[in-house]
C-alpha positions in Angstrom: 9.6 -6.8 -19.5 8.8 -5.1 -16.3 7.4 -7.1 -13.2 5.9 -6.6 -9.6 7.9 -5.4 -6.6 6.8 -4.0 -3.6 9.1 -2.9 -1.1 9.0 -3.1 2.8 10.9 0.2 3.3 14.3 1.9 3.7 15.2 5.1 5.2 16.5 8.0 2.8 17.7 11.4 3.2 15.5 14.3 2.2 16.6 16.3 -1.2 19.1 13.2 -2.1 19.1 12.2 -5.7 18.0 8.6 -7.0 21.9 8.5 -8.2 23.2 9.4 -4.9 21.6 7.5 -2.7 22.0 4.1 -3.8 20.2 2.8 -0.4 16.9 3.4 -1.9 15.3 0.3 -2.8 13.1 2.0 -5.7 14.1 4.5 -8.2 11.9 7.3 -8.1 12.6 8.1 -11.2 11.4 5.0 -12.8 8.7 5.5 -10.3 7.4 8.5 -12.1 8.0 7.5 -15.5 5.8 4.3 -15.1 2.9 6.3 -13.6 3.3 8.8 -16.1 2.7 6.0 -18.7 -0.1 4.4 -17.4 -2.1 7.5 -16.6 -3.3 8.0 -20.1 -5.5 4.5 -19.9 -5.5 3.8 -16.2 -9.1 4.0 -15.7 -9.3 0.6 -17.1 -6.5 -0.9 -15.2 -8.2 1.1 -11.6 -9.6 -2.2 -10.2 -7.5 -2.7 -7.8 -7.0 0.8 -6.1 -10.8 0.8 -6.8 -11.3 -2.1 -4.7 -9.3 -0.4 -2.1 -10.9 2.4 -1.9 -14.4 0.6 -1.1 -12.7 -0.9 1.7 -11.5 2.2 2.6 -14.7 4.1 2.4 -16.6 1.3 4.1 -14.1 1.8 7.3 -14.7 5.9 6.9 -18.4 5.3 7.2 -18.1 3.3 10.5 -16.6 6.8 12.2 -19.1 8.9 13.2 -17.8 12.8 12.4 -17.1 15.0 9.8 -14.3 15.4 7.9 -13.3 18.2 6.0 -10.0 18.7 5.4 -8.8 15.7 3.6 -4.9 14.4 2.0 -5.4 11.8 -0.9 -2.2 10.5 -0.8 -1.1 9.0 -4.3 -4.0 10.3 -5.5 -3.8 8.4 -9.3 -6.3 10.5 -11.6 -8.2 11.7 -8.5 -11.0 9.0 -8.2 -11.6 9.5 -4.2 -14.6 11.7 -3.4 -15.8 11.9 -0.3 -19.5 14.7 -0.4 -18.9 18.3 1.6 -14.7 17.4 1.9 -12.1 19.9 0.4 -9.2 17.4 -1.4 -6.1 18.2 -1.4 -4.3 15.3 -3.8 -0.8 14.6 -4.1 1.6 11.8 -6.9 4.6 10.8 -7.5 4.2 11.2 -11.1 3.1 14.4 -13.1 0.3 13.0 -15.1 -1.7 11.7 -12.4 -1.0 15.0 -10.7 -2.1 17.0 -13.0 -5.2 14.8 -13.9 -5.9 15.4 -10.5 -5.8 18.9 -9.7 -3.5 18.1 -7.3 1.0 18.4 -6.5 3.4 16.1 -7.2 5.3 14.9 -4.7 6.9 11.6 -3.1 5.1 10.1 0.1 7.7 10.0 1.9 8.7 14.1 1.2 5.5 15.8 1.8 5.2 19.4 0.6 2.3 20.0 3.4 2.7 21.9 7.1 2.0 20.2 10.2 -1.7 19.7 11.4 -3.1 20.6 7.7 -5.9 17.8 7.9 -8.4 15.7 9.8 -8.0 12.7 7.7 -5.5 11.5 4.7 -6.5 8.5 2.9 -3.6 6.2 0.6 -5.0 3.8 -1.4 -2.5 1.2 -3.7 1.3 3.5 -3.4 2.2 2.7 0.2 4.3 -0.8 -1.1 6.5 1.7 -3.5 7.7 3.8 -1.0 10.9 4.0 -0.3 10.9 5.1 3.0 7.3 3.4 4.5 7.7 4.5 8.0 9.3 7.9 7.3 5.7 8.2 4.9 3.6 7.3 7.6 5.2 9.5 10.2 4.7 12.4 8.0 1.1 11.2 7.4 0.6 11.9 11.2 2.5 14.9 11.4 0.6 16.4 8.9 -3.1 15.3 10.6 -4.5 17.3 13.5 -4.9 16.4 17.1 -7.1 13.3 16.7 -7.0 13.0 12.8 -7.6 9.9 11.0 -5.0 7.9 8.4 -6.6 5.1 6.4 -4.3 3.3 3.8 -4.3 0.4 2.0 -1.8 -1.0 -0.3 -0.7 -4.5 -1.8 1.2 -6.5 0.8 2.9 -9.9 1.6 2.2 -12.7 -0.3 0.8 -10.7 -3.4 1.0 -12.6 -6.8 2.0 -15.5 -5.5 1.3 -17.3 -8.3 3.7 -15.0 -10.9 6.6 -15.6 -8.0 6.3 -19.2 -8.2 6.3 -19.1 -12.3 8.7 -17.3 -12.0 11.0 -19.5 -9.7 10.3 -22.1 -12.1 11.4 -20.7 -15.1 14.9 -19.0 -13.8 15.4 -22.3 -11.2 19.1 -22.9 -13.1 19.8 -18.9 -12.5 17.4 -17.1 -10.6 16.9 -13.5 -10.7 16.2 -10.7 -7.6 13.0 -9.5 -9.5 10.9 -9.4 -6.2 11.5 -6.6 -2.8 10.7 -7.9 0.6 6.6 -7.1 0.8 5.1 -5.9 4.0 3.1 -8.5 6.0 0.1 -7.5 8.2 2.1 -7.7 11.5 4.8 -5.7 10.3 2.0 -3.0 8.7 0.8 -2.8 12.3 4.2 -2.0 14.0 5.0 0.3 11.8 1.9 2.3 12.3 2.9 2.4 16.3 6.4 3.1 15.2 5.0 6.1 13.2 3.4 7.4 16.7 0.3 6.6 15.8 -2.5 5.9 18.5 -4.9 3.4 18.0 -3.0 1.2 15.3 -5.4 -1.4 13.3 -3.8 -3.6 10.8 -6.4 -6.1 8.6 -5.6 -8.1 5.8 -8.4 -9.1 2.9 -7.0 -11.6 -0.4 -8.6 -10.5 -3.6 -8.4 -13.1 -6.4 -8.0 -12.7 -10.2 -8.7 -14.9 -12.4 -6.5 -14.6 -16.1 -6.5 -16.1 -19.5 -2.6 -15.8 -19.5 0.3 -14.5 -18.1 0.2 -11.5 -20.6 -3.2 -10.4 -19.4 -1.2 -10.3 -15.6 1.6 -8.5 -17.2 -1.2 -5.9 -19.3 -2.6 -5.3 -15.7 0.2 -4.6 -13.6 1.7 -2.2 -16.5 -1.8 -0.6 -16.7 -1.6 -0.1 -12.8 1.5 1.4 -12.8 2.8 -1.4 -10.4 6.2 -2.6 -12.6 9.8 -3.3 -11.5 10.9 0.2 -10.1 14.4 -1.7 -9.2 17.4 1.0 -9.9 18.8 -2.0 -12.4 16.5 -4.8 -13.3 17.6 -8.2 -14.3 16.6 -8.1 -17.9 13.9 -11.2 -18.5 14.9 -12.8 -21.7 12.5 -14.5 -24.0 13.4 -17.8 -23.3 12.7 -17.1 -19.7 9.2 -15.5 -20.3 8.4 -18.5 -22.6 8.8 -20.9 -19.9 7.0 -18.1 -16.8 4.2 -18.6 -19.4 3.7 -22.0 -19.8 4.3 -22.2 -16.0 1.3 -20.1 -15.6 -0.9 -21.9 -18.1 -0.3 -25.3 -15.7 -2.1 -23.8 -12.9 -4.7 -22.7 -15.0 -8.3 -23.9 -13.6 -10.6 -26.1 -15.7 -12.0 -23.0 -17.1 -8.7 -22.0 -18.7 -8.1 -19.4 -16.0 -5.3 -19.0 -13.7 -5.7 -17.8 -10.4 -3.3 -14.6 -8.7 -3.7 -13.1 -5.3 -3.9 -9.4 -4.0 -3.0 -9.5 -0.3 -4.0 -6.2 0.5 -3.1 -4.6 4.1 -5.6 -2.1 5.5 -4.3 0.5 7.7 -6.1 2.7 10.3 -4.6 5.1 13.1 -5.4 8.2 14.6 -3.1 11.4 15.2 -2.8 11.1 19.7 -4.8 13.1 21.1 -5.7 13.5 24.9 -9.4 13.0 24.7 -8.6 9.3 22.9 -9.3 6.2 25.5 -5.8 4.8 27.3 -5.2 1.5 28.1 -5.3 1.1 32.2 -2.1 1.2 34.2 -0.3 -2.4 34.4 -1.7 -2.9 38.2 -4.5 -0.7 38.1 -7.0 -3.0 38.5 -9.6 -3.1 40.8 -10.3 -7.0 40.8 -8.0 -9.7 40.3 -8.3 -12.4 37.4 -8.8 -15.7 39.6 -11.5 -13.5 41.6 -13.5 -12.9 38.2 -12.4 -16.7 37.0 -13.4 -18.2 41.0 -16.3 -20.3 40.5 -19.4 -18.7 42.3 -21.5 -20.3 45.3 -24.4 -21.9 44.5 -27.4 -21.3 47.1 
């Protein structure tokens, strides 16, 4: 049975194998298997990158200029439009690739040159990245002067409710079945680390409602977002017995059990001179206490 990981990051080498680099937190292998799996039916497992992408979109509409040239990166079966853009798409796995018109490719090894577009947009594939800031740097290299990156992916505290199950059934001999997830803070930093100008980091919880732990399990391998580890734990029947019943306590009166989706929103822009600076530390015209001094009173 395959589970939920999402990984905070880890730097690789470019062209090494999944077998010989055993730094990598995921296995991009297994990466591209499970997409290639769930392409076939993912447009009924899409509501999460769907939701996603509304946020996304919403954020896009707030700018005020054209954009043309545009990178959908981890692209699924090619569900972003955005009216008068030409979309380049790019996957990690071959199905969704070719559903899309697009190349396959890893984030975090674009195929792309330098300055190829004025905006790339990643919706749900930045927390199975190996290498998150080595993606995001290559996001920005790849944008113009004053280019825009929006992402969004699932981040810290996601499924919070399948971890705790989970604790409680394997509490005698638990099991690494979770990777470190990326909090909100951390997204930010990375996004300065990556050199990009004008970081914003927002975080929005998205709660589903299930019947049962095997409608959670249904979605997650529908969404292509199973254990990617190099070599799972296997999760025994016993084990996924008890997970379930677990889950059935913290069912509402309804029957339905609650999960979260933390998901991170991401915006930065490619530097470009004729974005606004912060002033000089010292630069000011007019001290603090002057503007906080209490004025006279005629």
């Amino acid at each position: 049975m395959d589970l939920l990981v999402a990984s905070a990051g880890t730097l690789h080498k470019p062209g090494v194998s999944d077998s010989a680099n055993p730094s990598e937190i995921f296995s991009r292998a297994a990466r591209r298997r499970r997409r290639d799996r769930a392409a076939p039916g993912y447009v009924g497992f899409a509501f999460l990158r769907e939701h996603m992408l509304e946020g996304l979109l919403e954020r896009l509409d707030a700018v005020k200029r054209e954009f043309r040239d545009v990178l959908d990166l981890g692209s699924f079966a090619g569900d972003l439009q955005i009216p008068g853009a030409r979309i380049a798409r790019l996957d990690a796995g071959f199905a969704f690739a070719r559903a899309a018109g697009g190349v396959q490719a890893d984030e975090d090894r674009l195929p792309f040159a330098d300055a190829s577009f004025d905006l790339v947009i990643s919706a749900g594939v930045l927390d199975q990245v190996n290498d998150v800031p080595g993606a995001l740097a290559l996001a920005r290299r790849v944008l113009r002067p004053d280019g825009l990156f929006l992402g969004a992916f699932a981040g810290a505290g996601t499924l919070a409710t399948l971890r705790a199950c989970l604790r409680e059934a394997e509490a005698e001999q638990p099991a690494a079945r979770f990777h470190p997830q990326i909090d909100v803070r951390a997204a930010g930093d990375l996004l300065a680390r990556a050199g990009f100008a004008l970081p914003v980091s927002d975080l929005e919880t998205l709660l589903v409602r299930y019947a049962g732990l095997p409608n959670l399990l249904r979605d997650l391998r529908g969404m292509a977002a199973t254990n990617l580890l190099p070599n799972p734990a296997p999760l025994t029947r016993e084990t996924l017995v008890r997970t379930s019943a677990a889950f059935a306590d913290r069912a509402e009166e309804d029957g339905r059990t609650p999960e979260r989706f933390e998901i991170v929103y991401l915006t930065g822009w490619a530097p470009d001179p004729s974005q606004p600076r912060a002033a000089r530390p010292g630069s000011a015209t007019a001290s603090l206490a002057d503007a906080l001094r209490p004025k006279p009173t005629n």
